[in-house]
N, C-alpha and C positions, 0 to 999 in steps of 0.2 A: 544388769544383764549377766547370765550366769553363761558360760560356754558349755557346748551339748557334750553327754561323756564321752571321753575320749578315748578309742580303743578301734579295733578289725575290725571292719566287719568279715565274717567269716565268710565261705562259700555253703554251709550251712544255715546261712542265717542269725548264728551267734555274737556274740563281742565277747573278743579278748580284752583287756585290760591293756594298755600303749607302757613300755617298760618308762618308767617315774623321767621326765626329762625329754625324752624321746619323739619327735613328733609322728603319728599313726600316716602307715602308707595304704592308700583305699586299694581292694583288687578290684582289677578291670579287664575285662576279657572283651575281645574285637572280636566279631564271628569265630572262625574255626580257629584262631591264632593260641597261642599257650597263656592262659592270665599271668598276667603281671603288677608290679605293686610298686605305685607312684604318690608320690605326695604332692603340694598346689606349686611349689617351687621346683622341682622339676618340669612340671608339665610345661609351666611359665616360660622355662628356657628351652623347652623342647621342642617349642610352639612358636618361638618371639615373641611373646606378647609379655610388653612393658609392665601391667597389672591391673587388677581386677577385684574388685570387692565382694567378699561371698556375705551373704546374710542367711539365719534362720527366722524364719517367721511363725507364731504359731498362737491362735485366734488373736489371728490379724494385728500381733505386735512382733514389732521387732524382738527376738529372746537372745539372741546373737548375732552381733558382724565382726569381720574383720578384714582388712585390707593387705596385700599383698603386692608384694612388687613397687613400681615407680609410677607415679600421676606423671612424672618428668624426669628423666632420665639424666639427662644432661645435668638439670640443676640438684640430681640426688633427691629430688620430693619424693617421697615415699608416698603411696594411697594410704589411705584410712577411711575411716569408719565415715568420715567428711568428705572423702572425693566426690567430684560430681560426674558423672557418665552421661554421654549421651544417649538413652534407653534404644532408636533406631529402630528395628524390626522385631527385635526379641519384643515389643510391647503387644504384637500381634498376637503372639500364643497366651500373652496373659488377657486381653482384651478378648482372644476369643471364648476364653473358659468363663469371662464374665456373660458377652452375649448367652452362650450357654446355659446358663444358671438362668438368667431372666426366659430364654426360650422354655427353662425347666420350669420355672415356677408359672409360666403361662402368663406372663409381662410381655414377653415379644413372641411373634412368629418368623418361621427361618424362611416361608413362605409369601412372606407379606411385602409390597409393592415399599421400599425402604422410604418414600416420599411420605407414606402412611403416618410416619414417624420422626421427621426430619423438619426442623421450624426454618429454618435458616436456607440453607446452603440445602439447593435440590435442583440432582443432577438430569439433564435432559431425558428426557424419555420415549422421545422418538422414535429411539431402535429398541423398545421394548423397555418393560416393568424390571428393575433391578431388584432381587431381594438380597435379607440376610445369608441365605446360600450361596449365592453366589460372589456374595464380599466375602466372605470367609473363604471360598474356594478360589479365587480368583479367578471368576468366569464372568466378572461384572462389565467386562468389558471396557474399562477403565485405564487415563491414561498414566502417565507418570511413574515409573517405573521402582525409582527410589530419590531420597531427600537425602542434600549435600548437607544435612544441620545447619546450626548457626555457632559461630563466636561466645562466647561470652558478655562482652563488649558491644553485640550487637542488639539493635532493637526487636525483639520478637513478634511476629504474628499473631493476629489472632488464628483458631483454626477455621473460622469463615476466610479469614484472606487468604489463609495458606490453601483451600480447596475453591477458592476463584481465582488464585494467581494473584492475586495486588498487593502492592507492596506494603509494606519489608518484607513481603514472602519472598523467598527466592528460585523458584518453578513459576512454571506455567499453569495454569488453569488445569483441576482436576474435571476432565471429560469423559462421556463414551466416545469411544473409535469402534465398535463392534456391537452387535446383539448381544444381550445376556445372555449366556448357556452357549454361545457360538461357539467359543474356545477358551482355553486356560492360558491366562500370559497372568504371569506377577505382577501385582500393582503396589508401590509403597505408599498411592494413596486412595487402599479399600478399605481394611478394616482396622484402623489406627484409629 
């Protein structure tokens, strides 16, 4: 893996060259505020957050990662390129660009009764047809708000137990409580 060049990005658009040794501070501007220029160790302490593993991807292989900060703090673990993260919600905006692409290439519809599509685990539909709009919007009427993870050490779900509830899952049963389209409330268990 070769690391991406390193250097400004400008407010032009350009790259400077990062002086031989030096790690590059990215500019970041907050709405109307003055930009300013931070690099991933700062932000880390200016944030608390212990660390974090940045990766570049590009046709769909890893070309760079690198880890930052502490997997464990107390014991000095450093993160790398090995830590393991528990993915949590950020999987949602990558999950959705996926449904996307298959809505693009005319594989799924965003309008379509999601049971259409679903072999397993399908959700009551009493209070109305749930689609892909409405997982993605969170108007599916859906219960479960967000997922505690798991241990390491623990036995994992399948994702049929984890959207009935049974165990090793550790939640309740993924339900409607609402019509579809009735209202927007978060679900962490719609579009995951």
């Amino acid at each position: 893996m070769h690391p991406p060049s390193r250097g400004l990005v400008c407010p032009d658009g350009g790259r400077k060259p990062a002086p031989c040794g030096e790690q590059p501070h990215a500019l970041v501007q907050f709405n109307d505020q003055p930009a300013m220029r931070f690099n991933i160790e700062e932000r880390l302490k200016a944030l608390d957050i212990p660390g974090i593993t940045v990766a570049v991807i590009r046709n769909y292989k890893v070309e760079w990662a690198k880890g930052y900060g502490w997997a464990d703090k107390e014991a000095k673990r450093p993160v790398t390129n090995e830590t393991l993260f528990q993915a949590a919600s950020i999987s949602k905006s990558l999950n959705g660009i996926a449904i996307m692409k298959l809505v693009q290439d005319g594989k799924l519809k965003l309008d379509e009764d999601i049971n259409t599509y679903l072999k397993t685990w399908r959700p009551d539909s009493s209070k109305g047809s749930i689609t892909l709009a409405h997982l993605l919007s969170h108007t599916a009427g859906l219960t479960i708000h967000g997922f505690p993870g798991y241990e390491t050490t623990d036995k994992l779900p399948t994702t049929e137990e984890i959207l009935t509830g049974q165990k090793p899952a550790n939640t309740n049963k993924v339900k409607p409580f609402a019509a579809p389209g009735e209202k927007m409330q978060y679900s962490g268990g719609a579009p995951q």
